[in-house]
N, C-alpha and C positions, 0 to 999 in steps of 0.2 A: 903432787896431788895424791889424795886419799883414794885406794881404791877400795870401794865399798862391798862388803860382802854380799853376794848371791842373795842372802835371806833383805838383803837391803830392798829389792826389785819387787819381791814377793812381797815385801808390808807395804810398801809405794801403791800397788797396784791395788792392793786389797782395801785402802783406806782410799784411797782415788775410787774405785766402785762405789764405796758405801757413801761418799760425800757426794756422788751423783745419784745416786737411788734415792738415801734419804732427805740429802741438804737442799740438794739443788729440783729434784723429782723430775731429773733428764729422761728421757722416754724413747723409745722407736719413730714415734711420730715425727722427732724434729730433728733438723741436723745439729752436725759439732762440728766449730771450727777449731783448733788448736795450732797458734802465734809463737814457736819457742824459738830460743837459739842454741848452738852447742858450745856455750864457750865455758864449761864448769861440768864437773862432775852429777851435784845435786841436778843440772838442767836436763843432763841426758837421761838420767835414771826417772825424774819426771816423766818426760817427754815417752820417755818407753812404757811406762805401770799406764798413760792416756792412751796409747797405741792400744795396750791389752784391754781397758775399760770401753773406748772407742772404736771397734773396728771398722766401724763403718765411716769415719771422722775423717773431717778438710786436714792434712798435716800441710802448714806451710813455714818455710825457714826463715825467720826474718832475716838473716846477713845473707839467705841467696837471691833475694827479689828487691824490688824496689817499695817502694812506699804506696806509690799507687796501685801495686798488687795485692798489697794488704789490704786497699781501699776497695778494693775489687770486690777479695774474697768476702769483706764484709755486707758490700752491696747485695753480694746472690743470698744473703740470709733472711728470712722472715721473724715476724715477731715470734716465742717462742725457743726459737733455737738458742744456741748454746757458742759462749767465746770462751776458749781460755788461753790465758796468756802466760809463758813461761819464762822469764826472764831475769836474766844474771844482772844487769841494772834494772833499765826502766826503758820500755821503749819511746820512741820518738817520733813523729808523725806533724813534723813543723808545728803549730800552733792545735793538731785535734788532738784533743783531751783524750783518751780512748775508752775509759769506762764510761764515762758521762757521756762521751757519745754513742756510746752502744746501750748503754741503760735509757737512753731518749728513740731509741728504736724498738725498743720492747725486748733486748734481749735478754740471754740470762748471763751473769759473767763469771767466771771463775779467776780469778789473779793472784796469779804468783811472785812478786815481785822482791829486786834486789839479793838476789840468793848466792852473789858473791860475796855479800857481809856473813857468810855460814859454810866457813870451809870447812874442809875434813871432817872430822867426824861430828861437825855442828850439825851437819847434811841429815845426821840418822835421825838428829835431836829431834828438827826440823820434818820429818817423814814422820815421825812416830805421834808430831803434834797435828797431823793430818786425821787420826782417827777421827771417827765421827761416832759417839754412844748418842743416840736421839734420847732416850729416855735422861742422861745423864744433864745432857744441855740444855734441852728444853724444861723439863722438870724443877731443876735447880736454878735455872736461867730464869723462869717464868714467876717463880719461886720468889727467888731476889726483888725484882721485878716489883711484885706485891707487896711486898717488907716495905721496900725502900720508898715507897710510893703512898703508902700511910703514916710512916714513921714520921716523928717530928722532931727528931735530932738523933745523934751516932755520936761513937767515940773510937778512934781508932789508937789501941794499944800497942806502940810497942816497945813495949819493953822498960827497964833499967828509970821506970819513972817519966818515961815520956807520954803522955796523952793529948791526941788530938780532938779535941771537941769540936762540932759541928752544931749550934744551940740555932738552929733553925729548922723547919721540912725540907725539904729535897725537891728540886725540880722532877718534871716527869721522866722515870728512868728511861733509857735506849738498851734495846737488849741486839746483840752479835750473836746469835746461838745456832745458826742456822733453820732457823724456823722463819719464812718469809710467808707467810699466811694472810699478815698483816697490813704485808708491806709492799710500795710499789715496784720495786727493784727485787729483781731474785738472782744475791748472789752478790760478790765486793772480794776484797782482799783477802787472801787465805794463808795460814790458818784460823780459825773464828774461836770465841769463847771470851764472852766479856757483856756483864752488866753496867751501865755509866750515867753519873748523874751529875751532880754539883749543890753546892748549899742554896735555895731561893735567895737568903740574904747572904752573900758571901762577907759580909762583914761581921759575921753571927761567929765565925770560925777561925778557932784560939788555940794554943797550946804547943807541943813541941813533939814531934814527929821523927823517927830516926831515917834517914835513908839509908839503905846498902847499893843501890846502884842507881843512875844518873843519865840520861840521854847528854851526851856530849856534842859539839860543835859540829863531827862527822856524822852524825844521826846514827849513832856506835853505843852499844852497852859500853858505861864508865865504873867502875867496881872501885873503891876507895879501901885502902887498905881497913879502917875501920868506919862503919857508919857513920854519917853525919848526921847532927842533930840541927833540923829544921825548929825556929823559931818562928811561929805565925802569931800576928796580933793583928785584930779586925781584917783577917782574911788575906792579910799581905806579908813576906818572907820578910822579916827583920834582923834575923839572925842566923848563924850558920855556924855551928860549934864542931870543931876537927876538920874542916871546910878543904879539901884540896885546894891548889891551881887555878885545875879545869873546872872545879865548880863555881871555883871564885868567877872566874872567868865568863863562865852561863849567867852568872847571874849578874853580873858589870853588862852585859852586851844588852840584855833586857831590860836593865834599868836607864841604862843609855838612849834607848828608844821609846819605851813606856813609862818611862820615872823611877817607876815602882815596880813592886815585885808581885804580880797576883797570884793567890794560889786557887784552881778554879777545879777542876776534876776530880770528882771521886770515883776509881774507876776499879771496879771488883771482875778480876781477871778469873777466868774457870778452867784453862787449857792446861791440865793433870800432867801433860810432858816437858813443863817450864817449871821449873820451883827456885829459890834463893839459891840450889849449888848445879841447876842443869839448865845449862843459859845459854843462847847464840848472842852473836856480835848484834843483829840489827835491832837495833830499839825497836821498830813498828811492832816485830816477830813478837819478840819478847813482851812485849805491852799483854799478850794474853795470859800470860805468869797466872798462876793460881797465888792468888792473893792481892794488894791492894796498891794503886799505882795511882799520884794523882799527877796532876800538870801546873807548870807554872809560866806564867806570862797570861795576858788578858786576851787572848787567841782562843775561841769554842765555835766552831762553825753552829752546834746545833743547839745553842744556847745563846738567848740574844739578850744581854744586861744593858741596863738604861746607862750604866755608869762608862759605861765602852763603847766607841765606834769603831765600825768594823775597818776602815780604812787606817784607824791608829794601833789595832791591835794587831799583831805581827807575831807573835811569837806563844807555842803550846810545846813545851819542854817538858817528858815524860818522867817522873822521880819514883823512884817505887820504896817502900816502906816495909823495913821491918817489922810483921803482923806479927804478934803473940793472939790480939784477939780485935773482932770485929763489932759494935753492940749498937743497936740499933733501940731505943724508948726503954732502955736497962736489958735487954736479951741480947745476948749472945749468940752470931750468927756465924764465926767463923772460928775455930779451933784446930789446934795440934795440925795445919797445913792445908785444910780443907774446910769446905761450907756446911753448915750445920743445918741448914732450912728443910 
């Protein structure tokens, strides 16, 4: 195991403050509970930078109590208060969901999850993509937001002659920025930074698309020695040029189930401490990449197509794309690694 340097606790702690001051707008008023275990380096250094931001906070260990303590500690919280949950997989509480049942109590949630896909020094990666710049997220979040929501088709470049065209509008974008103003829930899966949309007509969305990395079978960053080139014709993968194994493989399992291959997310990642060469293992983490990631298989909880029922679609497999550039109605929104709006 990695042991992580002194300055590792300091920036944990320091981006833990600011993501409750600014993200979450935690307060004196309400309490904190905080859910962690010790089984990972990344879990303790968490769990310690909550201690410094929390002093006054519930600490309870999930492998030393039982289930129904957890259920307990949740019961003594009121609407307002604050859960975070630290943990190296996922916790388990038989059949209760635990964000969704704490988001139906009026809470606020902070989650941390699966942080044994980010060992060693993925941990720092994973800390650093904790900051919170409010003006950076919300600004450029809200930004996109705008763009993407009048625009009446995009093209995503990249590279070597591949162009994705999108010859449709865009459903109403969803923004991750930590700005819940808006919204009924305050607070989800962390780290945040992500604008997401999809084509209205997904059959409008043509062209060939390069990937450099692949959500694989273990819900794991898949890196291919050289990018594949995605083949999309009326909005479904038909082709896969340099294709690995494991890719092959994602996409036989989804066609086996769904027929077909959909390609449905358009999804503009904002978190500055993910780029194409500084990357952890867990897809979900990594899904906030600056730059552009979409999904394949007929799976969108927050988009509902007449063409899909929700009982047959099964499957939302994260592909991320070689960006040279972003263009939304002929402009140009994303260049040289970052957003232009």
């Amino acid at each position: 195991m990695t042991t992580f340097p002194s300055s590792a606790l300091d920036a944990a702690s320091r981006n833990v403050a600011d993501l409750l001051a600014h993200a979450i707008e935690h307060g004196p008023a309400h309490r904190a509970l905080v859910v962690y275990d010790t089984r990972s380096e990344l879990n303790a250094v968490l769990t310690q930078a909550y201690r410094r931001a929390l002093p006054d906070g519930e600490f309870v260990d999930f492998d030393a109590v039982g289930p129904d303590d957890v259920l307990a500690a949740f019961e003594r919280l009121a609407p307002g208060d604050l859960v975070v949950l630290i943990q190296t997989t996922s916790f388990r509480l038989n059949d209760y969901r635990i964000r969704m049942e704490l988001f139906a109590r009026k809470l606020k949630v902070i989650e941390h999850l699966h942080l044994s896909r980010m060992p060693g020094e993925q941990g720092l990666v994973y800390i650093d993509a904790l900051a919170y710049d409010p003006a950076y997220f919300r600004g450029v979040g809200h930004a996109l937001k705008a763009r993407l929501d009048r625009a009446q088709g995009g093209v995503v470049d990249s590279g070597n002659g591949a162009l994705l065209t999108f010859g449709s509008p865009f459903e109403e974008a969803k923004l991750n920025i930590g700005d819940y103003s808006a919204m009924k829930n305050v607070g989800g899966l962390f780290p945040i930074g992500e604008v997401f949309t999809e084509a209205r007509d997904l059959e409008a969305v043509n062209g060939q698309v390069r990937v450099f990395v692949f959500g694989d079978t273990s819900f794991r960053v898949n890196r291919p020695p050289v990018p594949i080139t995605m083949i999309v014709e009326q909005g479904r993968v038909t082709g896969a040029l340099d294709a690995t194994p494991a890719f092959d493989e994602m996409l036989s399992i989804i066609r086996a189930h769904e027929g077909e291959v959909w390609m449905r997310e358009l999804g503009l990642g904002m978190n500055r401490a993910f780029s194409a060469t500084r990357m952890v293992d867990d897809i979900g983490t990594y899904e906030r990449m600056c730059g552009v990631h979409l999904s394949l298989g007929a799976k969108h909880g927050q988009y509902q197509k007449p063409q899909f029922k929700r009982k047959d679609a099964r499957y939302h497999v994260d592909v991320f794309a070689v960006t040279e550039g972003v263009y939304l109605d002929g402009e140009r929104i994303y260049a040289d690694g970052g957003w232009t709006v």
